[in-house]
C-alpha positions in Angstrom: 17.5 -6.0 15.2 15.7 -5.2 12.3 13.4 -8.8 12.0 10.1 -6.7 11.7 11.0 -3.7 9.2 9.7 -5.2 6.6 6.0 -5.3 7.7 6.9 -1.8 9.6 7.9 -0.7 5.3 4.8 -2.7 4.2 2.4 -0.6 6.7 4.0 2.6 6.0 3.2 1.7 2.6 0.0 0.6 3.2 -1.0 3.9 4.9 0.6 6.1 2.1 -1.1 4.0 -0.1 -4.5 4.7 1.0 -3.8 8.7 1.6 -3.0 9.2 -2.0 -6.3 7.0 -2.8 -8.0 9.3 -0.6 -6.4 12.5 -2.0 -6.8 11.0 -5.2 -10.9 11.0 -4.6 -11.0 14.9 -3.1 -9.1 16.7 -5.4 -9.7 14.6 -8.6 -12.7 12.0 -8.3 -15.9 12.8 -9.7 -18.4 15.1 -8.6 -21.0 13.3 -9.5 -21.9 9.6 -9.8 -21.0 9.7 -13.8 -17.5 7.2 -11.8 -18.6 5.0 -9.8 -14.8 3.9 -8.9 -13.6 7.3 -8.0 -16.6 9.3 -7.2 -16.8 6.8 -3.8 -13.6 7.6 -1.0 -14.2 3.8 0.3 -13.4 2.3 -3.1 -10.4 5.1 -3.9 -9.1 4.3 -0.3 -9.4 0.8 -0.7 -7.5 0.4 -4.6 -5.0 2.9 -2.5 -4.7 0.2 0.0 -4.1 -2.1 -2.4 -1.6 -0.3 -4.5 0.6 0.7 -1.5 0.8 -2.9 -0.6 1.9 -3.8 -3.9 4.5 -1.3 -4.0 5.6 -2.3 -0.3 5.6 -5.9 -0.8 9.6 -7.3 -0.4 9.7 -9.7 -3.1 13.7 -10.5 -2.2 14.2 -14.2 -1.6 16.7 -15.5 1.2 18.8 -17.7 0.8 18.9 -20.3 3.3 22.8 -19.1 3.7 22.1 -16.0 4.8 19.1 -17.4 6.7 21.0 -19.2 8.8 23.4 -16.3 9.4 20.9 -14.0 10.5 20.1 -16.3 13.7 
């Protein structure tokens, strides 16, 4: 029943991820090119990306006991 929430959690995270890079760039990036990390939304949305996928990622490992069990 619920085989694929783990990549549904890892896109949800994924998504949030790169709106608070995004948000992250409008409200606080640079104004200027003096950052050239935050002053471009591609990078900030990307490093986003990146961080919400982090966060997101299920790091639990099955055992082969409960493995079996779940089929």
């Amino acid at each position: 029943m619920f085989k694929n929430l783990k990549w549904k959690k890892l896109l949800i995270f994924a998504f949030l991820g790169m709106a608070a890079g995004y948000a992250y760039y409008y409200f606080i990036g640079c104004a200027g090119n003096s950052c050239p990390i935050t002053s471009n939304p591609y990078l900030m949305t990307g490093y986003g990306l990146g961080a919400g996928l982090v966060l997101g990622w299920d790091n639990k490992k099955t055992k082969k006991k409960d493995k079996e069990e779940s089929k």
